[in-house]
C-alpha beads as a LAMMPS data file, in Angstrom:
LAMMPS data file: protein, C-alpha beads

148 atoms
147 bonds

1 atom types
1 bond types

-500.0 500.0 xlo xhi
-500.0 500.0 ylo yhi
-500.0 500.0 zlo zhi

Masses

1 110.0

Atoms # bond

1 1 1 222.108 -314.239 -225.543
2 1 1 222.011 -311.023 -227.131
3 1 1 218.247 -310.594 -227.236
4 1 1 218.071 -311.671 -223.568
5 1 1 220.070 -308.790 -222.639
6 1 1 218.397 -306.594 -224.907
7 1 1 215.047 -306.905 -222.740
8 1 1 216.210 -306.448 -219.437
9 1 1 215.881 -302.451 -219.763
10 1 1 212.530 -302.434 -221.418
11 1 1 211.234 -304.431 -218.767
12 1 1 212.109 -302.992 -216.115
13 1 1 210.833 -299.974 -217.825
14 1 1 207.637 -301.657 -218.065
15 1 1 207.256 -302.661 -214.720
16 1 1 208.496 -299.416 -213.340
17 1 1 205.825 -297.543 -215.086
18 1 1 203.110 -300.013 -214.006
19 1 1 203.819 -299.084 -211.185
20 1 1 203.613 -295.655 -211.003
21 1 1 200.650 -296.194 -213.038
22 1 1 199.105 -298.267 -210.183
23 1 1 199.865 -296.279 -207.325
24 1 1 198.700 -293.265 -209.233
25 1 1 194.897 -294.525 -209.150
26 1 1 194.336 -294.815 -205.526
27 1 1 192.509 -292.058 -203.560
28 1 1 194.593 -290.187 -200.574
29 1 1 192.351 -291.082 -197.844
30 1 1 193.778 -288.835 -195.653
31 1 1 194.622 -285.547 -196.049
32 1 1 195.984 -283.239 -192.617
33 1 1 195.436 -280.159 -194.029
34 1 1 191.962 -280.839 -194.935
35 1 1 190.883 -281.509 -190.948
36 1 1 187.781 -279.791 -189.786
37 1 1 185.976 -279.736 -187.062
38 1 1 184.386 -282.166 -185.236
39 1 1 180.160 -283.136 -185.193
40 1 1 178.848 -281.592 -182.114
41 1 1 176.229 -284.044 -181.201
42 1 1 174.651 -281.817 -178.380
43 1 1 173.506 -280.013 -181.547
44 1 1 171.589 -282.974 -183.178
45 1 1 168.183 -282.523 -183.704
46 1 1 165.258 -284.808 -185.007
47 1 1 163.853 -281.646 -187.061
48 1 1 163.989 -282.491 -190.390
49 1 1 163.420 -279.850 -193.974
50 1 1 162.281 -281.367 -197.253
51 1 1 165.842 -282.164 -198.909
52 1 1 166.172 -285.250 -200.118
53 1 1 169.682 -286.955 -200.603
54 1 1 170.039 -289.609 -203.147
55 1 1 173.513 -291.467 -203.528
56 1 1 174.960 -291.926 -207.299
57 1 1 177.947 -293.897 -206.564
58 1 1 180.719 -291.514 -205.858
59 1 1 178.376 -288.377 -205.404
60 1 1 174.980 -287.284 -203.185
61 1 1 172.453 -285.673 -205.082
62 1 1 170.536 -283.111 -203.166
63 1 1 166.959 -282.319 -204.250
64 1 1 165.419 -278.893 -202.802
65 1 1 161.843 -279.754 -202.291
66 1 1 161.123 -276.393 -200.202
67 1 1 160.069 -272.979 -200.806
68 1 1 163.812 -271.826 -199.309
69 1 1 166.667 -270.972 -200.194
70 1 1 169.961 -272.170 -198.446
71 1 1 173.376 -270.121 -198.252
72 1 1 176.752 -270.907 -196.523
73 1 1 175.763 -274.184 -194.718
74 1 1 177.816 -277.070 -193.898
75 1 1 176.424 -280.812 -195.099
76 1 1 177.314 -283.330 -192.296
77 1 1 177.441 -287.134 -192.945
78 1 1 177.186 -289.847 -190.858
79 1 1 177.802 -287.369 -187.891
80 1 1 181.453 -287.308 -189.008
81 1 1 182.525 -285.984 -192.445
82 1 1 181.589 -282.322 -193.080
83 1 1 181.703 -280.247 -196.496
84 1 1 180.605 -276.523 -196.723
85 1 1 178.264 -274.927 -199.311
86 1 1 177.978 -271.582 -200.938
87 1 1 174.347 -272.408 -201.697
88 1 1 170.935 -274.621 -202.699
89 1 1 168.332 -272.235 -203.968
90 1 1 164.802 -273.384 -203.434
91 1 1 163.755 -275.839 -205.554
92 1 1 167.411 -276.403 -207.001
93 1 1 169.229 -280.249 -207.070
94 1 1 172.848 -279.861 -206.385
95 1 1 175.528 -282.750 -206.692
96 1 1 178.269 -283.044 -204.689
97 1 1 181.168 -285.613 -204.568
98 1 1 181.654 -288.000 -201.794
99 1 1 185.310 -287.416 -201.786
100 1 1 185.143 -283.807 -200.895
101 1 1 183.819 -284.743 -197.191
102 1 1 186.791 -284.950 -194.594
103 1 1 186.376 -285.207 -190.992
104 1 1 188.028 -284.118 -187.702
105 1 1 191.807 -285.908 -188.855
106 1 1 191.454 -285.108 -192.381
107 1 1 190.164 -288.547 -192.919
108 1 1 188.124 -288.745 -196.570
109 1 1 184.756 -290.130 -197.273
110 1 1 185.507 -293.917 -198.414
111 1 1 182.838 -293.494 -201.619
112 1 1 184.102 -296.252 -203.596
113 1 1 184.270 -296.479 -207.369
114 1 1 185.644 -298.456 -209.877
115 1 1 189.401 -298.213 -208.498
116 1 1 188.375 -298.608 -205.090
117 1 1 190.269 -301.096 -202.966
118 1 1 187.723 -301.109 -200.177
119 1 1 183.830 -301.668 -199.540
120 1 1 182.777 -297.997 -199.852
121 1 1 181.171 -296.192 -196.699
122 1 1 177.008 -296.161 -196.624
123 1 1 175.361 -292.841 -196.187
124 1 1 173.013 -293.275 -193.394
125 1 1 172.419 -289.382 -192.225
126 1 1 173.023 -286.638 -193.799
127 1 1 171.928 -283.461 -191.618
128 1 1 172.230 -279.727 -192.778
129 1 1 174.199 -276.729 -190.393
130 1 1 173.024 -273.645 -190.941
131 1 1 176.203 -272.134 -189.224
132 1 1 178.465 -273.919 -186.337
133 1 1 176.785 -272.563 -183.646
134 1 1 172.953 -273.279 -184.785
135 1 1 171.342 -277.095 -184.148
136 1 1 171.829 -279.611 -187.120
137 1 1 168.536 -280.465 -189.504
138 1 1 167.943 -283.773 -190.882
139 1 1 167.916 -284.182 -194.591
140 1 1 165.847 -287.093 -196.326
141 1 1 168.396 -289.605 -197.357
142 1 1 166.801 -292.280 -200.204
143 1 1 168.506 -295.914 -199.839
144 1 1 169.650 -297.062 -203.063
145 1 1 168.235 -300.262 -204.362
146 1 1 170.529 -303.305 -202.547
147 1 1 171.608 -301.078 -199.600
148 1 1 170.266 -303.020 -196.482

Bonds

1 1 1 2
2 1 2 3
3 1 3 4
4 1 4 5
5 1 5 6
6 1 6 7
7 1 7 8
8 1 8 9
9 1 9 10
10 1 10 11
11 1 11 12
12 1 12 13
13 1 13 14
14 1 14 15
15 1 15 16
16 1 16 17
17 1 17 18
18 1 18 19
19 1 19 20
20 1 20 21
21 1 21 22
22 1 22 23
23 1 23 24
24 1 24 25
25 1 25 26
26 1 26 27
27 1 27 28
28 1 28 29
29 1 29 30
30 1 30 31
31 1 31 32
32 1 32 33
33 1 33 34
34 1 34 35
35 1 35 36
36 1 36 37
37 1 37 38
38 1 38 39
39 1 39 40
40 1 40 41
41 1 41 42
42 1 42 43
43 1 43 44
44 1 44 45
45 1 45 46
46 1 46 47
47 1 47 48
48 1 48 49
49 1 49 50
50 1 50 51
51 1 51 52
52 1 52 53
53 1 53 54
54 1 54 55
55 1 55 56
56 1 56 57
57 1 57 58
58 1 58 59
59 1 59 60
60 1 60 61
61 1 61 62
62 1 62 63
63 1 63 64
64 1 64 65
65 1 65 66
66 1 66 67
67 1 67 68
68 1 68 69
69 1 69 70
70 1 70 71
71 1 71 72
72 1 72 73
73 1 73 74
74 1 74 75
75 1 75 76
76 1 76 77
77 1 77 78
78 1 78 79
79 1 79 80
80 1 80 81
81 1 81 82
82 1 82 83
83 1 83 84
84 1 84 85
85 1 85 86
86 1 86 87
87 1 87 88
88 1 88 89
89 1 89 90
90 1 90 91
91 1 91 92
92 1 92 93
93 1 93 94
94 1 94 95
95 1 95 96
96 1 96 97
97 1 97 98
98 1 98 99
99 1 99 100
100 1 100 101
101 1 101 102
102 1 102 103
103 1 103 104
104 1 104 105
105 1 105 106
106 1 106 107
107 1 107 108
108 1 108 109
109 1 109 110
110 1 110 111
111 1 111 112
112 1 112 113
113 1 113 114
114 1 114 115
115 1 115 116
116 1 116 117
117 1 117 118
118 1 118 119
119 1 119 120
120 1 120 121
121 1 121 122
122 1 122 123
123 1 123 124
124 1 124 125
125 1 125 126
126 1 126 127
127 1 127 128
128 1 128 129
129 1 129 130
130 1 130 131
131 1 131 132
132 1 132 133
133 1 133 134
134 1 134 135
135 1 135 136
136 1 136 137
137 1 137 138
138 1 138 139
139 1 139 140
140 1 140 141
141 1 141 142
142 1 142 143
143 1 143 144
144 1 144 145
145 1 145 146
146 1 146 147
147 1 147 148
């Protein structure tokens, strides 16, 4: 009987720093004070530049395939989550995580990974702002092998 009562403490120890372990792994998928503004779709172009966006699980690669250099531009997904850039200088590849895109409610980019608890969001457009007021331009965005 002694032994029995012995354990009770170190597992609930145990259990009580599983869980804190647990809930320590999940991703804040929303975050207020990270809310930005929303797409403005009367901006939305067809024009595309020479930028091609290849996904890498939790990050987008960008590949500058033009004679130009880029400074403080927003990177629009989907036509909803937005991240700004200091700069891509011609013929530079940049990466940039998935989880550092929020939208209009502070909502984060779902990009998966291992402790994900969801199917991750697809990146289907990925469009380029020069500034807020100036039309959006299309970036190339590669599928990944298995994305339908």
């Amino acid at each position: 009987m002694r032994f029995a009562a012995s354990m009770r403490p170190g597992r609930i120890l145990f259990f009580l720093s599983l869980m804190v372990v647990y809930s320590g792994c999940g991703r804040v998928m929303y975050v207020p004070t990270q809310a930005t503004r929303s797409y403005s779709h009367e901006l939305h172009t067809i024009d595309t530049v020479d930028i091609q966006v290849f996904r890498d699980v939790e990050l987008i690669e960008l590949v500058n395939a033009t004679v130009h250099s880029y400074l403080d531009f927003d990177i629009w997904i989907n036509q909803r989550y937005v991240l700004h850039v200091d700069q891509m200088l011609a013929g530079e590849t940049i990466r940039l995580s998935l989880w550092d895109f929020f939208d209009e409610r502070g909502d984060r980019f779902n990009a998966g990974g291992f402790w994900a608890t969801r199917e991750p969001e697809r990146v289907r457009l990925v469009e380029m702002q020069p500034a807020q007021n100036l039309p959006m331009v299309g970036l190339l965005t590669i599928r990944s092998a298995g994305e339908d």
